[in-house]
C-alpha beads as a LAMMPS data file, in Angstrom:
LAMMPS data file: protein, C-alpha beads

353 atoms
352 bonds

1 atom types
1 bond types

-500.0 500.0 xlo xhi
-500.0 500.0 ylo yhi
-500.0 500.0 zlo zhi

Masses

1 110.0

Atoms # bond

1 1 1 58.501 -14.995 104.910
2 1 1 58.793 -12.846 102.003
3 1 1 62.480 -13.645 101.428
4 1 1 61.139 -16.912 100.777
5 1 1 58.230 -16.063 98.707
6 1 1 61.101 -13.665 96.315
7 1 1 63.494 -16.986 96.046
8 1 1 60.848 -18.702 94.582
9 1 1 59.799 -16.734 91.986
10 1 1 63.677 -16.623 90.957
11 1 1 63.842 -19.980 90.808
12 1 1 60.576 -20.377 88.697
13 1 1 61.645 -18.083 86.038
14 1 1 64.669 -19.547 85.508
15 1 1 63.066 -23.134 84.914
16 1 1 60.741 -21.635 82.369
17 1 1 63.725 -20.609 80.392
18 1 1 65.486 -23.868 80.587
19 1 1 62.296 -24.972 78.686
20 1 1 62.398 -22.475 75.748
21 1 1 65.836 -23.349 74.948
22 1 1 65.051 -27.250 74.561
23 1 1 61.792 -26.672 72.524
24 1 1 64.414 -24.585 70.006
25 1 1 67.146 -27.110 70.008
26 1 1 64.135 -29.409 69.099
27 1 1 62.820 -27.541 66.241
28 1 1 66.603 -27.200 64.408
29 1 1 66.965 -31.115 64.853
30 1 1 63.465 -31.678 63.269
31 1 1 64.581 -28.781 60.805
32 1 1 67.844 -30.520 59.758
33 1 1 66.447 -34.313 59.740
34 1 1 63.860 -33.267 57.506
35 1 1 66.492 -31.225 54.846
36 1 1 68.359 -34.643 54.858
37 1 1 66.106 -36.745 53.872
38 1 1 64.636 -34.591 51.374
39 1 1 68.291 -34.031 49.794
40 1 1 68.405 -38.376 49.834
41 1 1 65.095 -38.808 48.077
42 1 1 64.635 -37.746 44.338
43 1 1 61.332 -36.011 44.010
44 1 1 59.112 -36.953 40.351
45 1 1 59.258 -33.699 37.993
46 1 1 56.139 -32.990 35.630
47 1 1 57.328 -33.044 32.306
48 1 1 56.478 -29.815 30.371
49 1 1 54.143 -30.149 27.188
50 1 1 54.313 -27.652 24.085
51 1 1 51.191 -27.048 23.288
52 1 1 51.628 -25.499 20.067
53 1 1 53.533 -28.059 18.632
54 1 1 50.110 -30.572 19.348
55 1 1 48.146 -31.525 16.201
56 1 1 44.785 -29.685 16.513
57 1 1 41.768 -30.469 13.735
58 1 1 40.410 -27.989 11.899
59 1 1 37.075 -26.459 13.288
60 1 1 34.062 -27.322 11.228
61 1 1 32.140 -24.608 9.597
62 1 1 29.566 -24.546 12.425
63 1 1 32.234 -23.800 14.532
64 1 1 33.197 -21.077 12.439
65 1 1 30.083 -19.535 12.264
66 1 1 29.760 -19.353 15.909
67 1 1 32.874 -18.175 16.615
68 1 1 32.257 -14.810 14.300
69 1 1 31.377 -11.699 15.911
70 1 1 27.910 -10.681 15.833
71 1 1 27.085 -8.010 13.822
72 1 1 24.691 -5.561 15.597
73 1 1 21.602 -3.594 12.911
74 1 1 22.133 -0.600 13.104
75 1 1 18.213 0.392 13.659
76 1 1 16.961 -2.171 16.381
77 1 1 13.815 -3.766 15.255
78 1 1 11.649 -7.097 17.128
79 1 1 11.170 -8.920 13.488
80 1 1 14.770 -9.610 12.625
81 1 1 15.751 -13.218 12.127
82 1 1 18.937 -13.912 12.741
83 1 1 19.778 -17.477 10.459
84 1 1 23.290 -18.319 10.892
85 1 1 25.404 -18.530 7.517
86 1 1 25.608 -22.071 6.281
87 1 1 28.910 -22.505 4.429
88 1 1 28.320 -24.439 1.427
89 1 1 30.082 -27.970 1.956
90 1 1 31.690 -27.831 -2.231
91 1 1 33.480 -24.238 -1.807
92 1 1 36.678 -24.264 -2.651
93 1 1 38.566 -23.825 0.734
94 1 1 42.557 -23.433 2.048
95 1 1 43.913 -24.408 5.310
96 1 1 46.789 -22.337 7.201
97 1 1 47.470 -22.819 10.680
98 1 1 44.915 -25.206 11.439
99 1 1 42.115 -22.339 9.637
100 1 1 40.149 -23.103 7.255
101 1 1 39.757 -20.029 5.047
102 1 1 37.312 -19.459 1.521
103 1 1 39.564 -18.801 -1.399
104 1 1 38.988 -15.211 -2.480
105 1 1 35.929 -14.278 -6.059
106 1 1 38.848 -14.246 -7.984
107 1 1 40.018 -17.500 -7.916
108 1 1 36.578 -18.996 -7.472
109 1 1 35.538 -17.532 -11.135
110 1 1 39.134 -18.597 -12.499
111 1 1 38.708 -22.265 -11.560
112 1 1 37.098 -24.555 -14.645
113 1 1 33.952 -25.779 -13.719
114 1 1 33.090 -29.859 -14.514
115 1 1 30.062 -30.056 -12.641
116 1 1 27.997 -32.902 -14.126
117 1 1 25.238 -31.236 -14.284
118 1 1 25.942 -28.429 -15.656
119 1 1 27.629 -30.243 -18.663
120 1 1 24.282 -31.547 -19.008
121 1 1 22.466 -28.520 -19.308
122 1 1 24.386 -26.159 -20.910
123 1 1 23.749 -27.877 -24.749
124 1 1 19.916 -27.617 -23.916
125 1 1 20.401 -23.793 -22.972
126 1 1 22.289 -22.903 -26.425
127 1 1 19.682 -25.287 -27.993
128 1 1 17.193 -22.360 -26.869
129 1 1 18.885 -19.647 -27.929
130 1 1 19.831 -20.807 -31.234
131 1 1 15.969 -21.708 -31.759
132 1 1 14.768 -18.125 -29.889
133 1 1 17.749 -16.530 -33.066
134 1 1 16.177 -18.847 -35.765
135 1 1 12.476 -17.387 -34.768
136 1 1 13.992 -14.007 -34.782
137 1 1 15.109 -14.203 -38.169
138 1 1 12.383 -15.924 -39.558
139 1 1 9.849 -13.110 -37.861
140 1 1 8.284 -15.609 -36.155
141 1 1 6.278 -14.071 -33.633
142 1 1 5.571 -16.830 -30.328
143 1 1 2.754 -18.757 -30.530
144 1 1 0.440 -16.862 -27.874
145 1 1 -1.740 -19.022 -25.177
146 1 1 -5.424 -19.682 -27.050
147 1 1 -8.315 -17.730 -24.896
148 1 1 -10.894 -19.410 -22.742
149 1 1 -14.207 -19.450 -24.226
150 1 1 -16.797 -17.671 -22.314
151 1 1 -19.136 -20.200 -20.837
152 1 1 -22.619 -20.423 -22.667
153 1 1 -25.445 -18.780 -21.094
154 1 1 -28.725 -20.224 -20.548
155 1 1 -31.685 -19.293 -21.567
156 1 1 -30.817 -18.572 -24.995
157 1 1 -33.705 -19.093 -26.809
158 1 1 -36.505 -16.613 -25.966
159 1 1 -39.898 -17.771 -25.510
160 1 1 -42.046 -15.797 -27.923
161 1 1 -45.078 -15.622 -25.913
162 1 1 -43.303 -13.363 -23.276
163 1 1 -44.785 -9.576 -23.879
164 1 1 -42.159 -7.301 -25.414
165 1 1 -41.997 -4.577 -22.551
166 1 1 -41.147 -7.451 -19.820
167 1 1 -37.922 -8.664 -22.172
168 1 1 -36.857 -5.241 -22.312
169 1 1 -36.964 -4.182 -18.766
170 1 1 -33.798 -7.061 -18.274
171 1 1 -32.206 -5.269 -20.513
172 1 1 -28.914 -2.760 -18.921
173 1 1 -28.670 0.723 -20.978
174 1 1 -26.231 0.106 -23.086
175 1 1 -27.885 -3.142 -24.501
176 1 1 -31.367 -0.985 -24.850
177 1 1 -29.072 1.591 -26.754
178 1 1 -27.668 -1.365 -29.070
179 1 1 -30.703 -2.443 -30.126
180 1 1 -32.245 0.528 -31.025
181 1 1 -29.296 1.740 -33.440
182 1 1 -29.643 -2.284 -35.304
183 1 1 -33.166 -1.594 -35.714
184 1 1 -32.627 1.761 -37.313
185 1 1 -29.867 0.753 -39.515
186 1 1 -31.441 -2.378 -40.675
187 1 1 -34.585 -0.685 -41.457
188 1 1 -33.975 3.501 -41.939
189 1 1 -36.909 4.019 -42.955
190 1 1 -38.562 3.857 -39.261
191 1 1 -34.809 6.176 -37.677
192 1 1 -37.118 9.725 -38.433
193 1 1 -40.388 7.920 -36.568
194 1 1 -37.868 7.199 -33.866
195 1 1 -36.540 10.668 -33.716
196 1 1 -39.905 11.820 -33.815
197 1 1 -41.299 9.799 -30.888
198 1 1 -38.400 9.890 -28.261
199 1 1 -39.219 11.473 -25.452
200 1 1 -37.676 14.491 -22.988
201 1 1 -35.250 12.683 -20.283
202 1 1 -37.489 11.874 -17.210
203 1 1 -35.636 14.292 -14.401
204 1 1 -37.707 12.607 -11.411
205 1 1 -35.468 9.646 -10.771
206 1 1 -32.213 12.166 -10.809
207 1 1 -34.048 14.533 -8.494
208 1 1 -34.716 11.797 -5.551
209 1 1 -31.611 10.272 -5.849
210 1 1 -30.078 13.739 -5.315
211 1 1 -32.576 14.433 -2.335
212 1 1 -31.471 11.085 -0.680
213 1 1 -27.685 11.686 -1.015
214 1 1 -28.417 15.348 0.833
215 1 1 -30.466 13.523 3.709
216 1 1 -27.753 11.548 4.120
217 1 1 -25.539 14.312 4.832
218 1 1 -27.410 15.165 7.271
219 1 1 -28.020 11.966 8.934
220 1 1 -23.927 11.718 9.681
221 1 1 -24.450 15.245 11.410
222 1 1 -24.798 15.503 15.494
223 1 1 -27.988 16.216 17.282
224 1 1 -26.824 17.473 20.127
225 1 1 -27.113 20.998 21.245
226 1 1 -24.425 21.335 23.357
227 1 1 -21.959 20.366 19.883
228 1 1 -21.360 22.251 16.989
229 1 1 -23.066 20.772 13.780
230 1 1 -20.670 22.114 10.975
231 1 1 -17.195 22.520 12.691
232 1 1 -14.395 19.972 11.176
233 1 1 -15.066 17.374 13.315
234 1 1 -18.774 17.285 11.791
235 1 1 -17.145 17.471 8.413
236 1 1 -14.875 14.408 9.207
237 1 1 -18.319 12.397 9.582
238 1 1 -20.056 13.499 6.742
239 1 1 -16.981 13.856 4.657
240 1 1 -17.683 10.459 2.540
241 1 1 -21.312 11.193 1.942
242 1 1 -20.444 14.756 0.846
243 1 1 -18.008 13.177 -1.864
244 1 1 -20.750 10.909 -3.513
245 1 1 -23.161 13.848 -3.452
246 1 1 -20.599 15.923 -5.535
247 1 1 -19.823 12.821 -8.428
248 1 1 -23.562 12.357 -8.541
249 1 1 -24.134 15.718 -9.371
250 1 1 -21.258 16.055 -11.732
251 1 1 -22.143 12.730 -13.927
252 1 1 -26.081 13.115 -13.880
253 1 1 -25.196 16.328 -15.686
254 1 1 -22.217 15.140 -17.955
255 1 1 -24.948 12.200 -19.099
256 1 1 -27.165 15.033 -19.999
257 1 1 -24.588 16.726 -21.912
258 1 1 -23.452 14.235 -23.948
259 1 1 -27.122 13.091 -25.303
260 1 1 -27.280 17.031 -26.684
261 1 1 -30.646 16.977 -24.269
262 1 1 -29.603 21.179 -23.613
263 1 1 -33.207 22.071 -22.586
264 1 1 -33.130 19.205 -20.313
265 1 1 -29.235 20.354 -19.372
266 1 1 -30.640 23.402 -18.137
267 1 1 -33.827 22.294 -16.508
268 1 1 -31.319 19.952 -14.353
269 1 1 -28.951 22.472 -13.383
270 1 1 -31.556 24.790 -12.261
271 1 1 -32.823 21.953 -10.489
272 1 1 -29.710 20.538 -9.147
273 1 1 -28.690 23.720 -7.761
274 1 1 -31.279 24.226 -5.104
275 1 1 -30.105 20.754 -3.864
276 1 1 -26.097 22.010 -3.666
277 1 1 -27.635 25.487 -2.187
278 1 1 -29.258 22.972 0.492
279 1 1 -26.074 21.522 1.660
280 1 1 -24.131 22.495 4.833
281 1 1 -21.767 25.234 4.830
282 1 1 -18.746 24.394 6.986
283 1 1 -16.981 26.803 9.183
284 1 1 -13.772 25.654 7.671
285 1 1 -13.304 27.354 4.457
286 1 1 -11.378 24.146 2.760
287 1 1 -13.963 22.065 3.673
288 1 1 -16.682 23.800 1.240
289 1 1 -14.363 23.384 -2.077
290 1 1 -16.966 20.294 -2.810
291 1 1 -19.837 22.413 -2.682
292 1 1 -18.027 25.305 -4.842
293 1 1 -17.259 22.334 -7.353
294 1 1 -20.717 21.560 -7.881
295 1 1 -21.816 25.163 -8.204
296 1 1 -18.843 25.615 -10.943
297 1 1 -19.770 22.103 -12.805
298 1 1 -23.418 22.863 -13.223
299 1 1 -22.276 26.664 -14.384
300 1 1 -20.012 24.897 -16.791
301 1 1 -22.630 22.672 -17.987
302 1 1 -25.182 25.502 -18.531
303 1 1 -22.576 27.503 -20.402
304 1 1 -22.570 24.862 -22.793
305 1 1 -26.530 24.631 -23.289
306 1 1 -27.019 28.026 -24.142
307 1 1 -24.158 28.143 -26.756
308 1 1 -25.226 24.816 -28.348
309 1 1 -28.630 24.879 -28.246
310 1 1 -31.438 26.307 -30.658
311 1 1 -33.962 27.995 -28.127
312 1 1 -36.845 30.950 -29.265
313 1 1 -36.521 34.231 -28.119
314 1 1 -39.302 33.284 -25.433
315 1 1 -37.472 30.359 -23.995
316 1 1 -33.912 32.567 -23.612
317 1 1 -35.996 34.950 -21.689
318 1 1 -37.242 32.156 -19.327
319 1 1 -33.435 30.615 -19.141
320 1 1 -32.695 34.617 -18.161
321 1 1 -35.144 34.701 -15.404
322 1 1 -34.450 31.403 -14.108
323 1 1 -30.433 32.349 -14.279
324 1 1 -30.750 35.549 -12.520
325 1 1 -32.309 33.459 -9.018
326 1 1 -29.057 31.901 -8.920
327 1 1 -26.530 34.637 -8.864
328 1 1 -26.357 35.246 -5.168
329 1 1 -25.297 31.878 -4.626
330 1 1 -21.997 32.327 -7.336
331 1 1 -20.624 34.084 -9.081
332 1 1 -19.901 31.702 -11.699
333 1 1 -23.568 32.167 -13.513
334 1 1 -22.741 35.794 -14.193
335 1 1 -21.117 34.375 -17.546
336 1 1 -24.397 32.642 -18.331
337 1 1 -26.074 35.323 -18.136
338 1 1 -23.983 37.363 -20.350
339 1 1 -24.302 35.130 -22.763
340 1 1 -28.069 34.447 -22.822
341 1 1 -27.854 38.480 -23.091
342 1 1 -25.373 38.439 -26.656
343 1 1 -27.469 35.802 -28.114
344 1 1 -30.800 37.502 -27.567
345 1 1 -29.339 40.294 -29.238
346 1 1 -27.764 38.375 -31.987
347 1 1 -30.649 36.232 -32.967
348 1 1 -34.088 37.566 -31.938
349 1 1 -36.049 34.892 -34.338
350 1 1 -33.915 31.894 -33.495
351 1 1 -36.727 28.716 -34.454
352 1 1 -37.235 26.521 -32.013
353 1 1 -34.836 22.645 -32.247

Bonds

1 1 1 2
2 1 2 3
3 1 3 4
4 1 4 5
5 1 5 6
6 1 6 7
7 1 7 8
8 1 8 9
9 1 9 10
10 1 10 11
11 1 11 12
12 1 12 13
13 1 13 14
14 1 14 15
15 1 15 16
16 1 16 17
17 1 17 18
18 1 18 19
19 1 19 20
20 1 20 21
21 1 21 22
22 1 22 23
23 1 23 24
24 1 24 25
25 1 25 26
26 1 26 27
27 1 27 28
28 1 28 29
29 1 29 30
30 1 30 31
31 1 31 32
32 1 32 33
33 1 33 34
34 1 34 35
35 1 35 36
36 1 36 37
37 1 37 38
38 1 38 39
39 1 39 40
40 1 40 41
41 1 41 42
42 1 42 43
43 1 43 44
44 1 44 45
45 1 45 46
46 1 46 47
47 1 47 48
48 1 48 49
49 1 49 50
50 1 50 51
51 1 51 52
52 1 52 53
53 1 53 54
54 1 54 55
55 1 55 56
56 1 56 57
57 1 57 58
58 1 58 59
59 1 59 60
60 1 60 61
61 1 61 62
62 1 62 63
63 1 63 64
64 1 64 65
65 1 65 66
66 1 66 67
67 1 67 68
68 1 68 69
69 1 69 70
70 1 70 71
71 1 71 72
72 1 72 73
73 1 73 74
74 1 74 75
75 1 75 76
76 1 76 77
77 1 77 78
78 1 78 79
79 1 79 80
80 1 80 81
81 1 81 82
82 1 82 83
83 1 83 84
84 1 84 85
85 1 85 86
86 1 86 87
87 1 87 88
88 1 88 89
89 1 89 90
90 1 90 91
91 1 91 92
92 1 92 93
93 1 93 94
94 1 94 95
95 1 95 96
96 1 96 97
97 1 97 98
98 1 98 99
99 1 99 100
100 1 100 101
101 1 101 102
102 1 102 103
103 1 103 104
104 1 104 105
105 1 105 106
106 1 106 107
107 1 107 108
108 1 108 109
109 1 109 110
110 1 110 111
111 1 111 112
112 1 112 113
113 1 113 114
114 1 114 115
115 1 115 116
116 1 116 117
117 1 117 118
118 1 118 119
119 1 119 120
120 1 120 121
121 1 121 122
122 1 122 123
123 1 123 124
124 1 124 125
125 1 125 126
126 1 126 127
127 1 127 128
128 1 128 129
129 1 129 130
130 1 130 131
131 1 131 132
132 1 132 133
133 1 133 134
134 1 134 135
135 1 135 136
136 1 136 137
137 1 137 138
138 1 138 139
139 1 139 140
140 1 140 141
141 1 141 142
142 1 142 143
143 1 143 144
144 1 144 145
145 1 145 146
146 1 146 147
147 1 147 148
148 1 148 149
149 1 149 150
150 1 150 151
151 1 151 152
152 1 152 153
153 1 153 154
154 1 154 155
155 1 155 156
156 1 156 157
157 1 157 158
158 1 158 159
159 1 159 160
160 1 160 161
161 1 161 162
162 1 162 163
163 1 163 164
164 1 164 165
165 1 165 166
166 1 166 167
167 1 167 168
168 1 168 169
169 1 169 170
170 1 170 171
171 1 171 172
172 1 172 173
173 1 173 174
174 1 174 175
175 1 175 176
176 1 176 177
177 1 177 178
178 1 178 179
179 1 179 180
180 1 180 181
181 1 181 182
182 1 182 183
183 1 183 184
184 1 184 185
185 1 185 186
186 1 186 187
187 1 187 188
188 1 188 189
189 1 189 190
190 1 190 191
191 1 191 192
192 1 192 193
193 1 193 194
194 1 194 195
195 1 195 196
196 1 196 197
197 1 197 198
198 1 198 199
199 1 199 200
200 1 200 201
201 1 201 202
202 1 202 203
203 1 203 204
204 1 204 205
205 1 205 206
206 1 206 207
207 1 207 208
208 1 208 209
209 1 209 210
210 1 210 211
211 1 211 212
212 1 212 213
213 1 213 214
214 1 214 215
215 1 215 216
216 1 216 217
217 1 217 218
218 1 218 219
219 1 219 220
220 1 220 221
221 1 221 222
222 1 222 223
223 1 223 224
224 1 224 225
225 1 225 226
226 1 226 227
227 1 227 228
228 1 228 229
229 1 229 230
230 1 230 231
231 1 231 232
232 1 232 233
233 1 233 234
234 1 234 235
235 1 235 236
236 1 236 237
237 1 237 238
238 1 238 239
239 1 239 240
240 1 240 241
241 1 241 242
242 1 242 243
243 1 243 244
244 1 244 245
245 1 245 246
246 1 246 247
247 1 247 248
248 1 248 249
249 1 249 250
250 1 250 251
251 1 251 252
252 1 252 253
253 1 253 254
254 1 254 255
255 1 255 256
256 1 256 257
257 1 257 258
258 1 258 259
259 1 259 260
260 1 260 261
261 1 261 262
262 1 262 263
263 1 263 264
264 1 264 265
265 1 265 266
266 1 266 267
267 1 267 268
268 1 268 269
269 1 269 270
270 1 270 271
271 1 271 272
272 1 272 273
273 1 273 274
274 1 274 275
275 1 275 276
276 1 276 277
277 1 277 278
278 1 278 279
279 1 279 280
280 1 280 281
281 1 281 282
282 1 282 283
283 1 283 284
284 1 284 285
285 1 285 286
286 1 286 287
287 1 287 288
288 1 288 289
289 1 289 290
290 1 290 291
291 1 291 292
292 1 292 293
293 1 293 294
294 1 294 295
295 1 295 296
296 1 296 297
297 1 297 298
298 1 298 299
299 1 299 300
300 1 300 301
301 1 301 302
302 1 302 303
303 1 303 304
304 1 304 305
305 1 305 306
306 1 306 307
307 1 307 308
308 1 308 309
309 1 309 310
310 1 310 311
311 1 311 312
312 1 312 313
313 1 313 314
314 1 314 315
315 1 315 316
316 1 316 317
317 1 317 318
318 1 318 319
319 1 319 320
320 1 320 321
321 1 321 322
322 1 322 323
323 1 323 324
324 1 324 325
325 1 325 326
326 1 326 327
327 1 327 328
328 1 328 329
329 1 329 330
330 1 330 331
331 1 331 332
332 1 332 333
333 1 333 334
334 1 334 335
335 1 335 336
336 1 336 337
337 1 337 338
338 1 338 339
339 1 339 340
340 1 340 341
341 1 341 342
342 1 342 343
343 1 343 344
344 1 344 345
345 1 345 346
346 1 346 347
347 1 347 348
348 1 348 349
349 1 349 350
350 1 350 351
351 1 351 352
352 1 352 353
């Protein structure tokens, strides 16, 4: 039983390999058919194009443009617009190997220019210039635009029954001080009843616009106890109202000065200084050059009342007494003093102005 069970696998084997060999023999006749008719049949070749020798058309100058680099800022920044550059469709251009290219400057400012219209204009332009020469040498000076006329007011005639002090209240300053110099020089006889009857400048006005400025100071100030009330950051609010204080006091005296008033000079700077004393001294050392300003100003200003004005021996000793109440505040009135001191000495019998 087995012999015939080991025959049988012998036998099967070798059938297998009878079928390898014809599927091999199969594959070399498909093989060698295939070669044969391929050698028989001519095949289509694809002819091969030069593509360099091809016409190609010139880009356009959109084309160019896009195909340029783009340049990158050197500082980046959100607002740049970025407009392409147009070339201009006239410019003079040369083509080489299917580029268009701009000539160089050069040849641009060599080539003649027979632009219609600038053949047109050019005789106006050396019209102009030959006319501009002509005025030159003629000294004619160019005929300048006339004014406008300032539009008429209304109201121009006065009614005469209106009382006299009403029309004058409308009046500013400067017209009040107009009219008062016509009236003396048309009739001079009445300028020594004028000098006679003016009047000492009225100091009550000054003084409560310079008490208002201070309480404004110290409006902008906090109220809290748990802040401090002069430390920079109080400054910072009351900076702006500290600066008007400081012109007011420097141009109610300078108005003062300049109408030779110098008894009324000094009553205002003695007055005028209690108000700077009253102001808030900062912590901050820079922040109190306004209120040193004011002190210097007004010492300045009562310098030059004492050396240009006629007072009695009486009156110097009041302007002494007054002076020596401000000393502690600066230093600056020391100099006043001294010379309130020199003149007292100099003239004893000095009349009154």
């Amino acid at each position: 039983m087995a012999e015939g069970i080991f025959f049988r696998t012998i036998n099967d084997d070798s059938d297998s390999d009878n079928d390898d060999d014809s599927v091999v023999t199969l594959r070399r006749m498909t093989r060698s058919a295939l070669s044969d008719v391929s050698s028989r049949i001519a095949l289509p070749v694809t002819p091969v194009i030069n593509l360099a020798s091809l016409p190609t058309p010139s880009p356009s100058p959109d084309e160019l443009v896009i195909q340029r680099p783009r340049r990158i800022p050197v500082t980046w920044s959100p607002d740049i617009k970025r407009t392409p550059i147009k070339l201009p469709p006239s410019s003079p251009t040369t083509k080489a190997n299917g580029v268009v290219l701009r000539s160089t400057p050069r040849k641009r400012l060599l080539l003649p220019d027979d632009s219609p219209e600038k053949a047109e204009r050019s005789p106006r332009k050396v019209s102009r210039v030959l006319g501009r020469l002509d005025a030159l040498s003629l000294n004619q000076q160019p005929t300048t635009p006339p004014k406008r006329k300032a539009p008429e007011r209304l109201g121009s005639q006065i009614p005469q029954t209106a009382p006299l002090s009403s029309l004058l209240k409308g009046l500013s300053k400067e017209q009040l001080v107009e009219l008062l110099l016509k009236s003396t020089q048309a009739h001079p006889e009445i300028e020594q009843d004028v000098r006679e009857s003016l009047p000492l400048p009225d100091l009550k006005p000054v003084e409560e616009q310079l008490n208002t400025l201070k309480r404004n100071i110290f409006r902008c100030l906090p109220t809290s106890r748990l802040i401090l009330k002069y430390d920079s950051p109080a400054f910072n609010r009351a900076s702006t109202h500290v600066n008007v204080f400081k012109k007011a006091v420097i141009d109610f005296g300078r108005q003062l000065v300049e109408s030779e008033n110098y008894g009324s000079v000094i009553e205002y700077v003695t007055m005028a200084w209690g108000y700077v004393k009253a102001t808030p001294t900062w912590e901050n050392a820079i922040h109190n050059t306004a209120r040193r300003t004011c002190f210097k100003t007004l010492a300045a200003y009562c310098m030059t009342a004492i050396k240009s004005g006629c007072f009695t021996p009486n009156e110097y000793q009041r302007i002494a007494e007054k002076l020596e109440l401000l000393v502690g505040d600066s230093d600056d009135i020391q100099s006043c003093l001294k010379q309130v001191t020199v003149i007292r000495t100099k003239q004893p019998s000095t009349p009154t102005k």
